[in-house]
C-alpha positions in Angstrom: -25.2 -1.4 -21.3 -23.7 -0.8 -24.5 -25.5 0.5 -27.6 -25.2 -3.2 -29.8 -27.5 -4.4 -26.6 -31.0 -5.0 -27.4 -32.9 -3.0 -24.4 -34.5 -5.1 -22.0 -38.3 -5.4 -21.4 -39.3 -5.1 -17.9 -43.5 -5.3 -16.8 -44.2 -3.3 -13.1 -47.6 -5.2 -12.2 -49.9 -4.2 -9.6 -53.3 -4.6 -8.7 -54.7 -1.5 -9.8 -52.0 -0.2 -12.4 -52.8 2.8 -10.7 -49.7 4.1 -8.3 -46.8 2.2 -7.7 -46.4 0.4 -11.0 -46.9 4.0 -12.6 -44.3 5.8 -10.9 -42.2 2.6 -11.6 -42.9 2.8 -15.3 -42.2 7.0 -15.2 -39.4 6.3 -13.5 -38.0 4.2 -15.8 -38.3 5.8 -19.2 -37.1 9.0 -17.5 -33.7 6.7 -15.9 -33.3 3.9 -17.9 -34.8 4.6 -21.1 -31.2 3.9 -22.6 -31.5 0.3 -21.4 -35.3 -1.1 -20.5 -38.0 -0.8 -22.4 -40.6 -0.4 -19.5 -44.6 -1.1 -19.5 -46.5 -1.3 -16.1 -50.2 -3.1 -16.2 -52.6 -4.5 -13.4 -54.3 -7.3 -12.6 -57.6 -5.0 -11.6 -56.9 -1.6 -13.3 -58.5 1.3 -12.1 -57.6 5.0 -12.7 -54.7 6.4 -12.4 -54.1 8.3 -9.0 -54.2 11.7 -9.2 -52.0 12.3 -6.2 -49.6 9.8 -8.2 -49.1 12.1 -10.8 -48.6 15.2 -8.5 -45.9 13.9 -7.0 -44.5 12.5 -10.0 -44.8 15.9 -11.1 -43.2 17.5 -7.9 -40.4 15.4 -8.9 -40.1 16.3 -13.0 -42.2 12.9 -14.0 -44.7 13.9 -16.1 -47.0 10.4 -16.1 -49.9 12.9 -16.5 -50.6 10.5 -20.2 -49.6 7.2 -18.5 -53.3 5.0 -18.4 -53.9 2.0 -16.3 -53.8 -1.1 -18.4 -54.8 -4.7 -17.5 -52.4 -7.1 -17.9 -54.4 -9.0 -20.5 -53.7 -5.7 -22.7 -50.1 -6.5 -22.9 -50.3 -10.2 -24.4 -48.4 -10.7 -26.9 -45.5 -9.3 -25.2 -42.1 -10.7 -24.6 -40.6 -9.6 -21.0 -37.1 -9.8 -19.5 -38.5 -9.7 -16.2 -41.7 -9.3 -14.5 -41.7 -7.0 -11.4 -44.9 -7.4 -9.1 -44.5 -4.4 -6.7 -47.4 -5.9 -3.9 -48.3 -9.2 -2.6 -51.8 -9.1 -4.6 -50.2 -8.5 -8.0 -47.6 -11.5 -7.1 -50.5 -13.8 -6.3 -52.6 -13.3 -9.2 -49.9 -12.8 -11.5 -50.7 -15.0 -14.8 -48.4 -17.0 -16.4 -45.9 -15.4 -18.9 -44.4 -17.5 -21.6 -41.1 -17.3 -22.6 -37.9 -16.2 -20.8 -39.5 -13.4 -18.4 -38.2 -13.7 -14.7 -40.7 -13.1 -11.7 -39.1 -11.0 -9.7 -41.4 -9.5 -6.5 -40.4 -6.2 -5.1 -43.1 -5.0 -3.0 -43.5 -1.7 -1.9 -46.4 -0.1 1.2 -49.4 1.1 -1.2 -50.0 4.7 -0.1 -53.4 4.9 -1.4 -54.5 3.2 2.1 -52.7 6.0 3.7 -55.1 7.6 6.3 -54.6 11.1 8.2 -54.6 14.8 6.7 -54.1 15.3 3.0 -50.3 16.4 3.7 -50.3 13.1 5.8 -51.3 10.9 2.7 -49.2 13.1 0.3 -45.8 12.8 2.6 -46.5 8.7 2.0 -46.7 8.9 -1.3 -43.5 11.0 -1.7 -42.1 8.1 0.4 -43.8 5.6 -1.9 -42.4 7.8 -5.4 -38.9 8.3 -3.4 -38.5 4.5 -2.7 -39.3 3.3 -6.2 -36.7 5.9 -7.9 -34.2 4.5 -5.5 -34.9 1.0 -6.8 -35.2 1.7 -10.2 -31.8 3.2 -10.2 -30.1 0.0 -9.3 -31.7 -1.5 -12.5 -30.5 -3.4 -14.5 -27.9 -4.1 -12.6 -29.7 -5.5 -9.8 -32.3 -7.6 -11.3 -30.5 -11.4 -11.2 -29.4 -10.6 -7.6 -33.3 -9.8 -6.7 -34.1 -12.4 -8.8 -31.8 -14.9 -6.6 -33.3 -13.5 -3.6 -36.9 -13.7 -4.4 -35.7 -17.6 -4.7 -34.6 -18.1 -1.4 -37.2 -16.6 0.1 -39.4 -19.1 -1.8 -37.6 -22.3 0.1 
């Protein structure tokens, strides 16, 4: 994006604003702070996962200050886009006003992960890993997930 370009502002909604809309949001102002101005919330926040912001960490994301927010905090608000990131989020998402595209990019929640702790970790590397990969094809890639987040609607 060029600097005349007003930065666009993209919402990461989850249930719990406490993993993957995190990591999306600490993704984003570390990789796309030059274009998107990012803010995650959830539609029932709890904490933020500690084992979200060790491997954040592990990968030189500090979201260690990041808080889980409800959506209802961030009204007021003007988005580009909305991103739900799991099928709950997408369901109960409440109605934005304005120009703000629903886009719904769901991704496995590793806090359900079962097995030994280097079990559940390893899934939410996989989990971090995955949304860094997306969040580098923004912005670039939003009207094409946008377009097919349509056709999967017909």
């Amino acid at each position: 994006m060029t600097e005349n370009k007003e930065k666009l502002n993209i919402l990461f909604l989850c249930t719990g604003n406490a993993c993957r809309s995190q990591m999306a949001e600490g993704w984003a102002r570390k990789l796309k702070s030059d274009c998107i101005e990012v803010f995650s919330a959830g539609v029932m926040p709890a904490s933020v996962s500690l084992r979200a912001i060790k491997v954040m960490a592990e990968a030189g994301v500090d979201i260690s200050r990041q808080y889980s927010k409800h959506v209802n905090d961030i009204e007021g608000i003007t988005f580009d886009y909305v991103i739900t990131l799991c099928d709950n989020a997408r369901e109960n998402c409440p109605v934005f006003f304005g120009k703000g595209k629903l886009i719904h990019k769901p991704f496995p929640d590793p806090m359900f992960a079962i097995g030994s702790d280097e079990k559940i970790m390893n899934e939410f590397r996989k989990t971090r890993d995955d949304i860094k990969d997306y969040i580098m094809t923004l912005p670039d890639s939003l009207e094409q997930d946008l377009q097919k987040d349509k056709n999967v609607e017909k």
